[in-house]
KETOR-548333 format. One record per atom (N, C-alpha, C): residue number from 1; x, y, z. Coordinates in steps of 0.02 Angstrom, whole numbers, padded with zeros to 5 digits, always signed. Each point is the difference from the previous one (the first is absolute). Example, Ala and Ser with C-alpha at 12.3 -4.5 7.8 and 13.67 -1.06 7.14 Angstrom:
<rs>
num  x  y  z
1  +00660  -00284  +00390
1  -00045  +00059  +00000
1  +00045  +00060  +00000
2  -00018  +00053  -00036
2  +00042  +00059  +00003
2  -00039  +00055  +00037
</rs>
This chain:
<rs>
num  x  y  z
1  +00224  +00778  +00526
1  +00032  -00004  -00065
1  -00018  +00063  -00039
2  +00041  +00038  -00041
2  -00018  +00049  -00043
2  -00048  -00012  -00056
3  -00035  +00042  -00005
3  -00038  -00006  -00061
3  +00019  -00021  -00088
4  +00061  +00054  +00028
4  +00045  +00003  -00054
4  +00022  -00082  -00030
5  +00014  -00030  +00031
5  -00001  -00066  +00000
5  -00056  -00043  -00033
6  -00051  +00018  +00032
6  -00065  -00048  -00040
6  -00018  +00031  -00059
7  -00044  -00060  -00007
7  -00057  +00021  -00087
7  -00050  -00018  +00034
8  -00043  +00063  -00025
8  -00049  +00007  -00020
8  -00067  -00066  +00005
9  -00031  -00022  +00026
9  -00051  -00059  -00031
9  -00031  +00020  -00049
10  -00040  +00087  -00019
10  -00024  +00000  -00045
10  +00019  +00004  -00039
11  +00068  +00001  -00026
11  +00060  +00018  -00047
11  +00014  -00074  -00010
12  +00000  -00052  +00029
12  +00011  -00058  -00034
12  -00047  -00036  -00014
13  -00048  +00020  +00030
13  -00073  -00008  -00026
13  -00024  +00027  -00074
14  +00011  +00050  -00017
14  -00022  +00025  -00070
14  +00058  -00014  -00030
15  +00049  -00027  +00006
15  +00064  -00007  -00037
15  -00030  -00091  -00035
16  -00028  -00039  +00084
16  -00015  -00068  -00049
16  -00048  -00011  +00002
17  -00058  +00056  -00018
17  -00079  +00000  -00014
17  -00019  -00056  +00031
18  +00005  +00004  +00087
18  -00040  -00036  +00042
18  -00015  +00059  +00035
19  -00060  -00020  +00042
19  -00032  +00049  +00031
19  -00001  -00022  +00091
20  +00015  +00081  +00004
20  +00046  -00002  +00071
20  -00047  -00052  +00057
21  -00059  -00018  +00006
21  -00023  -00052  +00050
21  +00044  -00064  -00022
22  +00012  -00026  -00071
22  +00046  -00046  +00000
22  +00053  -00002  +00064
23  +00060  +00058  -00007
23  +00028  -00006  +00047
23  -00009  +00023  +00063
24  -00061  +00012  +00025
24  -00028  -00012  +00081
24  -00001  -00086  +00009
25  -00056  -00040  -00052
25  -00005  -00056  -00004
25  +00080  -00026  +00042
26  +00062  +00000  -00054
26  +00046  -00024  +00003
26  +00029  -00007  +00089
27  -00013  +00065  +00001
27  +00014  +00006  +00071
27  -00042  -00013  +00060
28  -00057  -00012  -00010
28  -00035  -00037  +00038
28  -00002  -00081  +00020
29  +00039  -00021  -00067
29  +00009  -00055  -00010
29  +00062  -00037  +00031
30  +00038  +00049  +00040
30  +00079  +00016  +00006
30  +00042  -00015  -00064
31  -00015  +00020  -00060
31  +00049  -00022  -00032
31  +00067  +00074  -00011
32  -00025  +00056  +00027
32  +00051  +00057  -00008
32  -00019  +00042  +00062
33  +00051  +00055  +00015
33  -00024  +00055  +00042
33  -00001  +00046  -00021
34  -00043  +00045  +00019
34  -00021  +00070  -00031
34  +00014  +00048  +00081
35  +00020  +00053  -00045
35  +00005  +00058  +00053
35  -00034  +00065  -00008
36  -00025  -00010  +00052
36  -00061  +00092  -00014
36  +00041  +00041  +00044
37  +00005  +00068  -00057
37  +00040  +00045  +00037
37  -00047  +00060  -00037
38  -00017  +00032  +00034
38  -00017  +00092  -00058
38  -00071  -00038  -00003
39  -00038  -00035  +00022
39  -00048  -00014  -00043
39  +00011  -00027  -00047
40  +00050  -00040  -00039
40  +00002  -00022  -00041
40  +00048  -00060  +00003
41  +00000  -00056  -00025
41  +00021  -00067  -00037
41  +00073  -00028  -00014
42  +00023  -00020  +00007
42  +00060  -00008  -00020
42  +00030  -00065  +00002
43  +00040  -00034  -00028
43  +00045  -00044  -00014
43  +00068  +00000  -00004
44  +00037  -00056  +00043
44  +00055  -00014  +00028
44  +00035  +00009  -00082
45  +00057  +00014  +00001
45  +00028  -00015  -00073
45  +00039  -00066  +00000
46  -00013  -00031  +00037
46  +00056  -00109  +00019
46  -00078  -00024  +00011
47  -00062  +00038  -00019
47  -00066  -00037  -00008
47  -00007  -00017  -00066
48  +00013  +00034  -00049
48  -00004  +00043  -00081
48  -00012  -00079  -00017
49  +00074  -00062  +00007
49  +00007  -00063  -00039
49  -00068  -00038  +00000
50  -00010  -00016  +00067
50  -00058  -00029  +00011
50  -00076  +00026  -00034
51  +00013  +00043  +00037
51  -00066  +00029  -00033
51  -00003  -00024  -00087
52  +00041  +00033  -00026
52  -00014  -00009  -00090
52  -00007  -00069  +00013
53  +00041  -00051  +00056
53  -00024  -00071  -00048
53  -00045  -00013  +00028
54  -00035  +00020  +00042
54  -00069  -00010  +00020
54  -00047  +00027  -00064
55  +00002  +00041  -00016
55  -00049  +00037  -00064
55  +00026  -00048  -00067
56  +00062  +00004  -00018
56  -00018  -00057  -00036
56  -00006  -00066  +00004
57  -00011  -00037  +00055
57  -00049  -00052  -00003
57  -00063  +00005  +00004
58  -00005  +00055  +00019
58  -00069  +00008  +00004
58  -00054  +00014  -00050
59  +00068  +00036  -00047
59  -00041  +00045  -00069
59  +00016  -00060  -00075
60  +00058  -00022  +00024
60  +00030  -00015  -00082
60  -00020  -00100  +00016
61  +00000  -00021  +00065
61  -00014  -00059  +00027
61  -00060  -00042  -00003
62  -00042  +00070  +00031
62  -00067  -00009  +00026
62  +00005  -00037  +00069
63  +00037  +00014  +00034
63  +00006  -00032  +00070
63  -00043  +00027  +00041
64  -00039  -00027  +00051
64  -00034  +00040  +00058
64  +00050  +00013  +00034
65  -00018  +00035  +00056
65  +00046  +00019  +00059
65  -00003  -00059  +00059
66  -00022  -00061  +00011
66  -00006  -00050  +00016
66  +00077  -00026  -00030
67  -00017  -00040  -00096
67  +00059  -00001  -00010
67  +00049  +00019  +00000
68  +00019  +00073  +00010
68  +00060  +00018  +00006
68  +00022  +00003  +00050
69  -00018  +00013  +00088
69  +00001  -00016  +00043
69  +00052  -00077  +00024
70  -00043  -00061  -00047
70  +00021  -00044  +00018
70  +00078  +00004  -00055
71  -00008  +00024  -00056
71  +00059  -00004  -00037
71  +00049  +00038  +00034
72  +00001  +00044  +00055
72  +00052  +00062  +00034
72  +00030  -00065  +00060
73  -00071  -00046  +00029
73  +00027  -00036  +00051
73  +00047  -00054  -00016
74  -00019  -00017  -00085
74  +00060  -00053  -00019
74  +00054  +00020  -00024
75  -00004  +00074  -00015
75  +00082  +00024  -00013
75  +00039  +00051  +00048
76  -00036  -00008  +00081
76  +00048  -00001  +00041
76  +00033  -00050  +00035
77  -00034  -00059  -00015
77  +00028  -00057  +00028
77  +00037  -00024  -00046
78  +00003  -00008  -00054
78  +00052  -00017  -00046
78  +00054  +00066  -00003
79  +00016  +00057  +00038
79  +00041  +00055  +00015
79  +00037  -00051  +00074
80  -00047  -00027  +00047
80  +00015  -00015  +00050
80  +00045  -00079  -00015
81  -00034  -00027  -00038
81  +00052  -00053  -00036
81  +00072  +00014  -00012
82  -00008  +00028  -00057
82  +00067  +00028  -00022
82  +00042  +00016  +00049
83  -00036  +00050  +00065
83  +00054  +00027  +00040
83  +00038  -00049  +00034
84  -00047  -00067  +00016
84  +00019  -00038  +00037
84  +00069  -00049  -00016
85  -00017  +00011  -00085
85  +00047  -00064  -00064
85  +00057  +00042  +00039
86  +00002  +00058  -00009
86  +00065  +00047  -00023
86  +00025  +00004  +00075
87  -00023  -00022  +00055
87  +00043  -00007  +00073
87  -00007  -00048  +00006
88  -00023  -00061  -00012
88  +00023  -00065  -00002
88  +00074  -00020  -00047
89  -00008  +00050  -00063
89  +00049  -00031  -00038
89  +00077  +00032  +00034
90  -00021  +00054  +00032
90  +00067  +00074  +00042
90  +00022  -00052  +00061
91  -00037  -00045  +00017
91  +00015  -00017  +00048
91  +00037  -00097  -00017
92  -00019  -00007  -00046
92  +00022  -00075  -00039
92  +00091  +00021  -00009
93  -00027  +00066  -00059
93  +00082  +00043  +00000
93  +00056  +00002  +00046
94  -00031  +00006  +00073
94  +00046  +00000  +00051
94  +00041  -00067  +00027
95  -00041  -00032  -00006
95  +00024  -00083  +00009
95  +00020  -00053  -00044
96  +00030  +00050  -00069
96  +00022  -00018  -00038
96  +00085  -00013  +00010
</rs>
């Protein structure tokens, strides 16, 4: 992937006055991927969403990374819900 493409970790790091082991943490944790290129850090830019709502639950919440973890696992299964409503209902449609 081009560089040109990513940001920075320490650039979104001093942008939301967390400090860059935060996002090693994150990624140790699997909650994002990081790419080392140059010696240096970087972030997916289709990572960017997550991430901020990871920091603010974390910052404005007070969530551990425990809780949010489990809060990511209940709002992909309620993603996985939905998908399911919406081809159950595509498929009700047909046999209408």
């Amino acid at each position: 992937m081009n560089t040109k493409e990513l940001i920075l970790a320490e650039t979104f790091c001093s942008s939301h006055e967390i400090a860059f082991t935060y996002i090693c943490t994150l990624r140790d944790h699997g909650f994002i991927e990081l790419i080392e290129e140059q010696e240096k850090v970087f972030i997916k830019p289709d990572e960017l969403p997550k991430l901020e709502q990871i920091v603010r639950f974390n910052r404005d919440l007070e969530i551990n990374l425990e809780g949010i973890e489990v809060i990511f696992n209940l709002l992909q299964r309620i993603e996985g819900l939905q998908e399911e409503k919406r081809h159950l209902k595509n498929t009700i449609g047909v046999y209408k």
